[in-house]
Each structure stands twice: as structure tokens, then as C-alpha cells.
C-alpha positions as CSV (number, residue, x, y, z in Angstrom):
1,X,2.8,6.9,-6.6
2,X,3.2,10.0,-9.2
3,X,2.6,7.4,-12.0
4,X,-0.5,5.8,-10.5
5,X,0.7,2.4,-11.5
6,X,1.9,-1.1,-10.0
7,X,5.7,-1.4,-10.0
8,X,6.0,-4.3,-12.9
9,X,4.3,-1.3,-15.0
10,X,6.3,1.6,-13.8
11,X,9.5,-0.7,-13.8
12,X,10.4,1.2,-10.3
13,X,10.4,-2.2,-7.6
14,X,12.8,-0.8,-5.0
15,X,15.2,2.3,-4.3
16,X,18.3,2.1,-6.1
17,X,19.9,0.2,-8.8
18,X,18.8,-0.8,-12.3
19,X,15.2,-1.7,-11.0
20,X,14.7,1.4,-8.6
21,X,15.2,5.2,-7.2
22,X,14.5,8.0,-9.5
23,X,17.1,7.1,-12.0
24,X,15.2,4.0,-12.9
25,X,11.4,5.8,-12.5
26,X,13.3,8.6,-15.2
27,X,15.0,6.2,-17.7
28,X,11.3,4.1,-18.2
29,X,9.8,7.3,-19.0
30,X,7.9,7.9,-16.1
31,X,8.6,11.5,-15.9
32,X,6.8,12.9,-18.0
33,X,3.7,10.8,-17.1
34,X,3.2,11.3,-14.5
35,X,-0.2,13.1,-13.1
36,X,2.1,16.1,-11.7
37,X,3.0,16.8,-15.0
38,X,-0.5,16.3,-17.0
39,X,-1.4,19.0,-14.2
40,X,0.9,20.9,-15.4
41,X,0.6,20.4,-19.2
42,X,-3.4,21.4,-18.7
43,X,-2.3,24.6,-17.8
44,X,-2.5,24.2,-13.6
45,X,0.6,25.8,-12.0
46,X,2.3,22.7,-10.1
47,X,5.1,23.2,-7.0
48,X,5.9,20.0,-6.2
49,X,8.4,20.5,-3.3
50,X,7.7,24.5,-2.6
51,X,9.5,24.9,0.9
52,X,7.6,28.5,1.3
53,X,4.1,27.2,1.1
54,X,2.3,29.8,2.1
55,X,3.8,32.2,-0.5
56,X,3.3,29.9,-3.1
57,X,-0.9,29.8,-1.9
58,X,-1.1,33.5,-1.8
59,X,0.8,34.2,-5.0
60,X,-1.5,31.4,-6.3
61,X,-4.9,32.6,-4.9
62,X,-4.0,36.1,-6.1
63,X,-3.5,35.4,-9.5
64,X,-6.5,34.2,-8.9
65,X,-6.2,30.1,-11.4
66,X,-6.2,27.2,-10.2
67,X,-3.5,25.5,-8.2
68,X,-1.8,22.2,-7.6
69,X,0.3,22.2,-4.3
70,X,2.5,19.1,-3.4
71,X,4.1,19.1,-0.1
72,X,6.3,16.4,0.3
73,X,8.0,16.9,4.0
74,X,11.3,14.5,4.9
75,X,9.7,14.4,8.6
76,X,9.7,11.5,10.3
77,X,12.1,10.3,8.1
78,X,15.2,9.2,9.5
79,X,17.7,11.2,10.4
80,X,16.2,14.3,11.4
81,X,15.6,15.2,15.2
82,X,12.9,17.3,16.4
83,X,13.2,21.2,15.3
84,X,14.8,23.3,18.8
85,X,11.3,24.1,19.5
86,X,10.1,20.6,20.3
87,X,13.7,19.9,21.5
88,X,12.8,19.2,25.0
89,X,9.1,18.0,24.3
90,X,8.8,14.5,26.1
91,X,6.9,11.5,25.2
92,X,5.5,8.5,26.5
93,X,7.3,5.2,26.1
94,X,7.6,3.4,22.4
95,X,3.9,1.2,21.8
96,X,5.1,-2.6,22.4
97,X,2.3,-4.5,20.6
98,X,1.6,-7.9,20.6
99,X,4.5,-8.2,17.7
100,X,6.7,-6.2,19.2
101,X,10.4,-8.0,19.2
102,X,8.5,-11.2,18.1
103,X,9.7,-14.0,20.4
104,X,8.8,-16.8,17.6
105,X,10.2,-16.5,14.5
106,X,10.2,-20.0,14.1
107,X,7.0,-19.7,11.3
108,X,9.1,-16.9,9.3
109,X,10.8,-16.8,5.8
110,X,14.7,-17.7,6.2
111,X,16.4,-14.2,6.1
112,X,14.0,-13.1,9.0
113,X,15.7,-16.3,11.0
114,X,19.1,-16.4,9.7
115,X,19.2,-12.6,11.1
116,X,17.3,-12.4,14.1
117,X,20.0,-11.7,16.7
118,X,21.2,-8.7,14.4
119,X,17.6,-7.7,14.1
120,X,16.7,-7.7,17.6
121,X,20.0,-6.0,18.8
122,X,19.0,-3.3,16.7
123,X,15.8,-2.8,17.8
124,X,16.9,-2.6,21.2
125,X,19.5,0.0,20.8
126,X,17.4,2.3,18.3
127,X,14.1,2.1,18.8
128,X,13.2,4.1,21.7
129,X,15.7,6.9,20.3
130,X,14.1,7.0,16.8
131,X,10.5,7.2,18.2
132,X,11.3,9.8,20.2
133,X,12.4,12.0,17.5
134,X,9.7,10.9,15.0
135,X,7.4,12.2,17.3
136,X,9.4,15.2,17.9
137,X,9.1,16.1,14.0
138,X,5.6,14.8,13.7
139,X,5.1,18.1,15.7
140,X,6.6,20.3,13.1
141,X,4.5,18.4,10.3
142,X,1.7,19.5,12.3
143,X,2.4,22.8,12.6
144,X,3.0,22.9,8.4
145,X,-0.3,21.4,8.3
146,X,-1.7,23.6,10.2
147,X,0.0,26.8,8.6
148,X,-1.6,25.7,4.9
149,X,-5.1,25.3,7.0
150,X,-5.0,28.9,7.9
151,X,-3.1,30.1,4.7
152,X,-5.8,29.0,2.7
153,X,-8.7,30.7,4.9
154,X,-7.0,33.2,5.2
155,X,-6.9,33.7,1.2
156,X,-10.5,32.7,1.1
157,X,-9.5,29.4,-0.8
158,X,-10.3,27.2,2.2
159,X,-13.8,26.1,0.9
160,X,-12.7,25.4,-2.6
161,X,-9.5,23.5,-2.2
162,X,-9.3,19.4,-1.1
163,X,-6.8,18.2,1.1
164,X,-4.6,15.0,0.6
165,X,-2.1,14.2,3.7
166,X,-0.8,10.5,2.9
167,X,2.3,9.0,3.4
168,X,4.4,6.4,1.1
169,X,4.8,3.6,3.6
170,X,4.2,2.7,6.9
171,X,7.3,1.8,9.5
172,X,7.7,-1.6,11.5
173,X,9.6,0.2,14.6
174,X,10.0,-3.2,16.0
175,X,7.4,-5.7,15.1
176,X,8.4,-8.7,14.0
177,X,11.8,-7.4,15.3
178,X,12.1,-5.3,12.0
179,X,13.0,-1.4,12.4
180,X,12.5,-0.9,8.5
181,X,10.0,-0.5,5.8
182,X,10.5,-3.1,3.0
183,X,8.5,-6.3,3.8
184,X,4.8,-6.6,3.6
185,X,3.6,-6.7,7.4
186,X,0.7,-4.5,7.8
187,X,2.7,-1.6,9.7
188,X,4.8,-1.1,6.3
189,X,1.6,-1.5,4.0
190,X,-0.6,0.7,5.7
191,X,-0.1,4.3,6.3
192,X,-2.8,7.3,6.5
193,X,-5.1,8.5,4.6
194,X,-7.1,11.6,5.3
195,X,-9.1,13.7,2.9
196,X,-11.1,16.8,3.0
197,X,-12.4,19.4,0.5
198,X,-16.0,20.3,-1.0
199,X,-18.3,17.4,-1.3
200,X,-16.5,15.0,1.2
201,X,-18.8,13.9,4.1
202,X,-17.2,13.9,7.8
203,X,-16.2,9.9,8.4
204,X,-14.0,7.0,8.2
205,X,-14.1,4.7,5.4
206,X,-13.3,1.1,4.9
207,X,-12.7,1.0,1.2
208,X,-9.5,-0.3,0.1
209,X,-7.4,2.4,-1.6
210,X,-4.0,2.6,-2.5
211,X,-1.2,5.4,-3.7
212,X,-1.8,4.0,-7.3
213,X,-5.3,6.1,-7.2
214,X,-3.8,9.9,-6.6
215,X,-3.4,10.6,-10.0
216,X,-6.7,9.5,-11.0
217,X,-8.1,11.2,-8.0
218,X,-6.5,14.9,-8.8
219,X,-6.7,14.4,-12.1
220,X,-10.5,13.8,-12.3
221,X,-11.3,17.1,-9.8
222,X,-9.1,19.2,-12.1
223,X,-11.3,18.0,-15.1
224,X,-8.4,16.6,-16.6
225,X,-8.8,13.7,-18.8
226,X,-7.2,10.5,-16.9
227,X,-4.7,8.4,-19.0
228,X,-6.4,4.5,-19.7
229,X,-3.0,2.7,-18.7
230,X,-3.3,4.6,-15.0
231,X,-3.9,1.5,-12.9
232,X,-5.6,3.3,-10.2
233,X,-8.9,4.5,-9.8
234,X,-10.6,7.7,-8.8
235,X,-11.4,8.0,-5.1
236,X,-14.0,10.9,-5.6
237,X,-16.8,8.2,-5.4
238,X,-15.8,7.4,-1.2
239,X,-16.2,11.1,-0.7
240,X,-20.2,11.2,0.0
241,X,-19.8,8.1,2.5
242,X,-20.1,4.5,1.3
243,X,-18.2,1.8,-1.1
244,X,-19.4,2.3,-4.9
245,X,-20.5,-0.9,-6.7
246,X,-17.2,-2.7,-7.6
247,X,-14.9,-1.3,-5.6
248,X,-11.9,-3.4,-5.5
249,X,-11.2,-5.9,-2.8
250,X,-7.8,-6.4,-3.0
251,X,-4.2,-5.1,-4.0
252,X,-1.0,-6.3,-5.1
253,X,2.4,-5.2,-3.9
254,X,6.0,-6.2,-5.0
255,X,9.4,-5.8,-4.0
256,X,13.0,-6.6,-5.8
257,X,16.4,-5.1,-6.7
258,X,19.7,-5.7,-7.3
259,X,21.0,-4.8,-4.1
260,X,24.4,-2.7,-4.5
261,X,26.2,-5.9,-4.6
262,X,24.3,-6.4,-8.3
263,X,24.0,-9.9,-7.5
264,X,20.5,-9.9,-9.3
265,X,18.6,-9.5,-5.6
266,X,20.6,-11.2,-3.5
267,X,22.2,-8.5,-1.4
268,X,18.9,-9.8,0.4
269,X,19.3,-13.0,0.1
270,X,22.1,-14.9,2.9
271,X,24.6,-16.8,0.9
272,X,27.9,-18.9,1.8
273,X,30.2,-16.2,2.8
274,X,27.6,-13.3,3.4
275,X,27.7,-11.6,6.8
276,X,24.7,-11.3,9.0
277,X,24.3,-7.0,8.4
278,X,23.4,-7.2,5.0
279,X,20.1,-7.9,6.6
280,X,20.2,-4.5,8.3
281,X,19.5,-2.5,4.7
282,X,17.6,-5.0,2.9
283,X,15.2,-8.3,2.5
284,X,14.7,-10.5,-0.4
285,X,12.7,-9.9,-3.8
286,X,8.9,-10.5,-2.6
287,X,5.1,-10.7,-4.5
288,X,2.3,-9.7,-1.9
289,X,-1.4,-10.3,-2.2
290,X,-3.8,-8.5,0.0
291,X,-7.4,-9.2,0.5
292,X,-10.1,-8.2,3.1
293,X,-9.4,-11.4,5.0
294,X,-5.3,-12.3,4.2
295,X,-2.1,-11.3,3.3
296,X,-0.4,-13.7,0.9
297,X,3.4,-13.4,0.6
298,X,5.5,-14.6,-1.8
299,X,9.4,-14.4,-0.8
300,X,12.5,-15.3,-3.2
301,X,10.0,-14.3,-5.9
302,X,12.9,-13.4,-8.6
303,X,15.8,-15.6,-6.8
304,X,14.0,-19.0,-6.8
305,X,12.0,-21.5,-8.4
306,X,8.7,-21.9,-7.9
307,X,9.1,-25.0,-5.4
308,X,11.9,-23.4,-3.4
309,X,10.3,-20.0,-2.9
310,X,9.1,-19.4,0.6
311,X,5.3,-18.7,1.7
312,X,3.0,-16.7,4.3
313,X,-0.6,-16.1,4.8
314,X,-2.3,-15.0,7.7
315,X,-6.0,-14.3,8.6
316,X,-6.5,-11.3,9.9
317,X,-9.7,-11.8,10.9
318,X,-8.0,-13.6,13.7
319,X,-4.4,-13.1,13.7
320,X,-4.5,-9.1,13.1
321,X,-0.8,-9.1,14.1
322,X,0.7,-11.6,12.2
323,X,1.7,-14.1,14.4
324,X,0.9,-17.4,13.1
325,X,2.3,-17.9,8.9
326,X,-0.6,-20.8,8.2
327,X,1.7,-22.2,5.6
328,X,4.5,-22.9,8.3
329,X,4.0,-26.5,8.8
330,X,2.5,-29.6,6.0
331,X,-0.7,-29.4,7.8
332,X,-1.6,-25.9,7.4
333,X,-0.1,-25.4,3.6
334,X,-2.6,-29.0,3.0
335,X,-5.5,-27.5,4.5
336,X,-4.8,-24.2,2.7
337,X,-3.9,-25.6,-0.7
338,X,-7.2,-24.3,-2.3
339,X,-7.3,-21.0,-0.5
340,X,-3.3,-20.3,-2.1
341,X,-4.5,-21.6,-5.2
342,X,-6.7,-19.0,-5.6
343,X,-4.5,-16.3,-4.1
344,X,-1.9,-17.4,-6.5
345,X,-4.4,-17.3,-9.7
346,X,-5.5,-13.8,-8.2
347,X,-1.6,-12.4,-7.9
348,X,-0.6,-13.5,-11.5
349,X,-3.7,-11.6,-13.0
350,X,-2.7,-8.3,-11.2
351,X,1.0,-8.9,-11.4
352,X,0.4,-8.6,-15.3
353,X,-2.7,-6.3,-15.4
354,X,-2.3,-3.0,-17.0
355,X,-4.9,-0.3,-16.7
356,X,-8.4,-1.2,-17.0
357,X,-7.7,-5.0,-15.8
358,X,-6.2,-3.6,-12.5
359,X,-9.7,-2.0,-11.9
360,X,-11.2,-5.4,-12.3
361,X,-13.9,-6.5,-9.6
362,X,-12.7,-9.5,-7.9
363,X,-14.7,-12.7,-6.8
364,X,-14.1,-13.4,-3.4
365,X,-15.6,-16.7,-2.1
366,X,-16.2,-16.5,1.4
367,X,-15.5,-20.1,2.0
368,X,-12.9,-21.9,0.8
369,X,-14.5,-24.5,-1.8
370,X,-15.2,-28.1,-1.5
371,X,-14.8,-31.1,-3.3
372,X,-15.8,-31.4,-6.8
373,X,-19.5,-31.2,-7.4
374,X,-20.2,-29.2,-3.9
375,X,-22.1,-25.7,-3.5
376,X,-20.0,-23.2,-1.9
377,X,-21.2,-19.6,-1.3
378,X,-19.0,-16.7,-3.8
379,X,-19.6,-13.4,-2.6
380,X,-19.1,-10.3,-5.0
381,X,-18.6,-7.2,-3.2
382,X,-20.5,-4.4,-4.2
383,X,-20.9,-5.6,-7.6
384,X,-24.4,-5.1,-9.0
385,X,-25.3,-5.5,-12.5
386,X,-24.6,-4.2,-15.2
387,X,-20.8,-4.6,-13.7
388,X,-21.4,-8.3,-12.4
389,X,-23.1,-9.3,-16.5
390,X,-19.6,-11.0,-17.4
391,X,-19.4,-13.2,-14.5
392,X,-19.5,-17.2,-15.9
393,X,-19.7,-19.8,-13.5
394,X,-20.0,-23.4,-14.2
395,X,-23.6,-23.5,-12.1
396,X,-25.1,-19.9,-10.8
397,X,-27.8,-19.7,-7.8
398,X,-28.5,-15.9,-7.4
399,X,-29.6,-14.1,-4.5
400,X,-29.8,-10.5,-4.3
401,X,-29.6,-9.0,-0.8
402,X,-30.4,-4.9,0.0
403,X,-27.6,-3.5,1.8
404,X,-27.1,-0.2,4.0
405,X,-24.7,0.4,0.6
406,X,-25.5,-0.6,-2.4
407,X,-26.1,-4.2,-3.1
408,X,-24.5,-7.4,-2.5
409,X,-24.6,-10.3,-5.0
410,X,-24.5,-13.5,-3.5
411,X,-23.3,-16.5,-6.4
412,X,-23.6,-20.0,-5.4
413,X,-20.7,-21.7,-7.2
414,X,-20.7,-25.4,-8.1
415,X,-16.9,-26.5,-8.6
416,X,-15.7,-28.4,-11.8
417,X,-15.9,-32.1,-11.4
């Protein structure tokens, strides 16, 4: 996140060992490039982890330069209970959605089979008791949040200074009978976003952002030049309402690590001889592709071959919970052979990409093509020229349709014979 760039640039793919944790982030160099520090170097005065943030905002606001303020709580981190003030403070029960406990796993990558009963146990003895005291210290991130509100009005600094409150990763507290953070289902991926400061209009926003475009973001409202190999991009364009032309349509996500074992990834991985709670700390090495439409997983990405890796995809147009892996059974990965194909193509360009590339507008067809020689409709979101002038396709139709936001470019794509 301080880096702004996808993990296979960074060379940070999990917490600890050779390939994660800060040791790894230090020894690739990343400390000292990351947009904290450039802050810091263009003469802003940076606290990164200031526990006394409201003395840090007056001393700042009195001296009268600009400021840089990170506040990085541990709340609702495990293992912290709810501060003696919100000690008693009761809540309602823990949400059960429709993936709560999952009752079939049968469509699911190995490890989440092979470890279900250990899973599920867990879930049922921790899960209520863990929510509870999330909650519980939610309350106290609330009040912090609400101290550097009033701080900063009170110092007159209130109109002048933008608000980021973010989080690194979402939590699965029990769906898909996970209590953990590490695998690609939407309640790890996503997590919130909210901004405010001068110039950003009252509203949600569907654009899809991710923690790679912070540094681009601060760097660009301090006037600060932003780096070419940052992979992110700026997110000062989303602030007067609206999804710029190009705005990307999809992100990649990876996961892998030695495990403390060293076994090259496979403390994740079940072997011969391996017992059943090594799935309570980790999961396998995965690549993740996610679109407007899907999520395309990739699992035993650095253990296996190719042909003996394991796959899911899901629409979640109509499976918003993940239920039903479309690559479970011969049928679906036969009627979805294009669609992966292109997914696949899509995840080996950003898997490599490095700065500009990453900020590449994607083609998204909105149906999945036919057989050679057939029309099928491409659409590229937001794209309008000159951003959409390198775009080659064997045979173009155009149409060019007025939209609430921008424009939408609608290519009519004839497939190679």
C-alpha cells in the first residue's frame, strides 16, 4: 500500500518469510520509496503512527506548513477487546449471510475441503466472541475519528485538509466457513473507502479503486511529482462525482509465501503427513482476477503446473456470494473456456505490468465471443478517444453512445477465423 504497487513489483506477497512482512518490503528497497517518504523528502512533516494525534495537528497547524498525518489504528484487529468504556456495550447477534458456514463446499479448491471440519469448528467457537469485540473497538476508532474531526476545526484546518479512512483488507468472519483474511472472497478483497476534503462532492462512487492508488492520490494533492513505476493511479479525478474516461475495470491480486515450514508455499498446501491446523494460519499461493462481472481465482499458482492448478470464477451479477465456482464440473469449465481464456490473457498482462501498463484501459466484451467469423459486441468503458486511438481489432463497427458520464465506445469485434 505505502509503495503503491502490485506485490510481483514490490516483491511483498504475504506476511513473513523471504517473500513477506516488513523485512522482505525493507530488503527490496521499498523503504525508501515509498510515498510516505517522498512526502517527507519534499519537505512535508510526516507522523506515520503519531499515538497523540491531536498534538501532532496543533503543533502542525501552528507552525503553520503543511502536514501529512497517518493514523494507522490496531483496532479491530485481533486480539484487542473493547477499551473499559465500551466494556459492557452490547450488540446484536453476528450477520449470518447467505455464505455464512457454507454448507457446500463440494465446488471449492482442495485445502478449503480437506479442512472443513477444522474450519467450521473454529468458526463456531470464535466467531460470535471476536465480533463482539471488533465492534466493541470499532467504538474507540470512532471516537479517534471523531477527535481528529474536531481537532482540525478546532485549529481552523478543517476546510483545507482531505480525509482518507481505509482499511488493508477486509475479514471473512465465517463465510465460506473462513475466520481469516488471506483468500480472495469478496469480504477479504473489499474493505472501505471514504474520502472527504475540498473539492470532493457528497456521494458514493462505483469506480474501482484499490490501495495501490494512495500514493498517487497524496502525492498529486501535495504537488509532489508521482514516481512513473507507481502502479496506481490518482483518485483526485472520482472526487467531483463520476468515472473519468479510462478508468480501469479491473484489478489483480496475489498471494504466496513460504510458510514457516520454508517448504516453498506449502505450509498451505496439505501433504502426506501434514495435520489438518496448518489450515488454521494459512492457504495456498493464489493469482486473482477481478472484473465488474467475475472474480477469477487461480489456486496452487507457485506449487503446481499449469494443468494441476485449481480454478474458480463466479458471476456476481448473479452469485454476489460466491456460492457456485462455474468451473467446478466439465460442463461449466467447457462452456466457460473462452471467458477464462481471456481472464487468463488479462492476469498474465497485469501480473507482469509495471507502472504505466497497470494503468492500461481494459477491453471488456460483454458477451462472451462466438465462433470464428461471428460479430460479438466489445464494450470499452469510459474510454473515449484520444485514449481508445490504439485499439486494433481484426474488423471494427463503431458506435458512439452519450452517457450521464462521459462516453461509452461500443466496438463490434469480429473473431479470427
Amino acid at each position: 500500500m505505502l509503495s503503491s504497487k502490485y506485490g510481483h513489483n514490490n516483491q511483498v506477497l504475504t506476511t513473513f518469510g523471504g517473500w513477506g512482512g516488513f523485512a522482505a518490503f525493507e530488503a527490496n528497497g521499498n523503504e525508501d520509496k515509498t510515498f510516505v517518504k517522498r512526502l517527507h523528502d519534499a519537505g512535508y512533516q510526516v507522523d506515520v503512527v503519531a499515538a497523540k494525534s491531536a498534538t501532532f495537528i496543533k503543533e502542525s497547524a501552528a507552525d503553520g506548513k503543511p502536514f501529512f498525518w497517518y493514523a494507522a489504528s490496531t483496532a479491530p484487529h485481533l486480539p484487542m477487546p473493547p477499551p473499559p468504556r465500551y466494556a459492557s456495550k452490547r450488540f446484536g447477534p453476528t450477520p449470518h449471510l447467505p455464505n455464512f458456514q457454507e454448507r457446500d463446499v463440494s465446488d471449492k479448491p482442495t485445502w478449503l475441503k480437506q479442512s472443513t471440519k477444522v474450519r467450521s469448528a473454529l468458526v463456531a467457537a470464535t466467531n460470535d466472541w471476536d465480533y463482539r469485540n471488533r465492534m466493541g473497538t470499532l467504538l474507540a476508532l470512532d471516537d479517534m475519528v471523531a477527535g481528529i474531526v474536531k481537532t482540525l476545526k478546532d485549529t481552523g484546518e478543517y476546510d483545507n485538509t482531505y480525509l482518507v479512512f481505509a482499511s488493508d483488507n477486509g475479514y471473512n468472519l465465517g463465510a465460506h466457513r473462513l475466520v481469516q483474511k488471506m483468500a480472495p472472497y469478496e469480504e477479504s478483497t473489499r474493505v472501505p473507502l471514504v474520502i472527504s476534503g475540498p473539492g470532493v462532492k457528497h456521494g458514493t462512487s462505483t469506480a474501482m479503486v484499490t490501495s495501490i492508488d494512495y500514493g498517487p492520490t497524496f502525492l498529486g494533492l501535495a504537488g509532489v511529482p508521482i514516481p512513473a513505476d507507481m502502479d496506481g493511479i490518482s483518485l483526485a479525478p472520482l472526487f467531483g462525482g463520476g468515472t473519468p474516461c479510462g478508468w480501469r475495470t479491473d484489478f489483480f491480486g496475489q498471494y504466496a509465501g513460504s510458510g514457516v515450514t520454508d517448504r516453498n508455499g506449502i505450509f498451505q498446501e496439505y501433504t502426506e503427513g501434514d495435520v489438518e491446523e496448518i489450515y488454521l494460519v494459512d492457504v495456498p499461493s493464489w493469482s486473482s482476477l477481478r472484473t465488474e462481472r467475475y472474480v477469477y481465482t487461480r489456486w496452487y499458482d507457485l506449487e503446481r503446473s499449469a494443468n494441476k492448478r485449481e480454478y474458480e470464477l463466479y458471476d456476481l451479477t448473479k452469485d454476489r456470494y460466491e456460492l457456485t465456482n462455474l468451473l467446478a464440473t466439465p460442463a461449466g469449465r467447457k462452456q466457460n473456456a473462452a471467458l477464462v481464456a481471456r481472464l487468463d490473457k488479462r492476469m498474465a498482462e497485469l501480473s507482469t505490468c509495471q507502472g504505466a501498463t497497470c494503468r492500461t484501459p481494459q477491453l471488456t466484451p460483454r458477451d462472451q465471443p462466438g465462433p470464428p467469423g461471428a460479430w460479438r459486441a466489445g464494450l470499452v468503458r469510459e474510454v473515449c478517444p484520444p485514449h481508445g486511438a490504439g485499439l486494433r481489432f481484426l474488423s471494427v463497427k463503431c458506435e458512439v453512445m452519450p452517457r450521464t458520464r462521459g462516453m461509452v465506445m461500443t466496438y463490434w469485434l469480429r473473431n479470427a477465423s
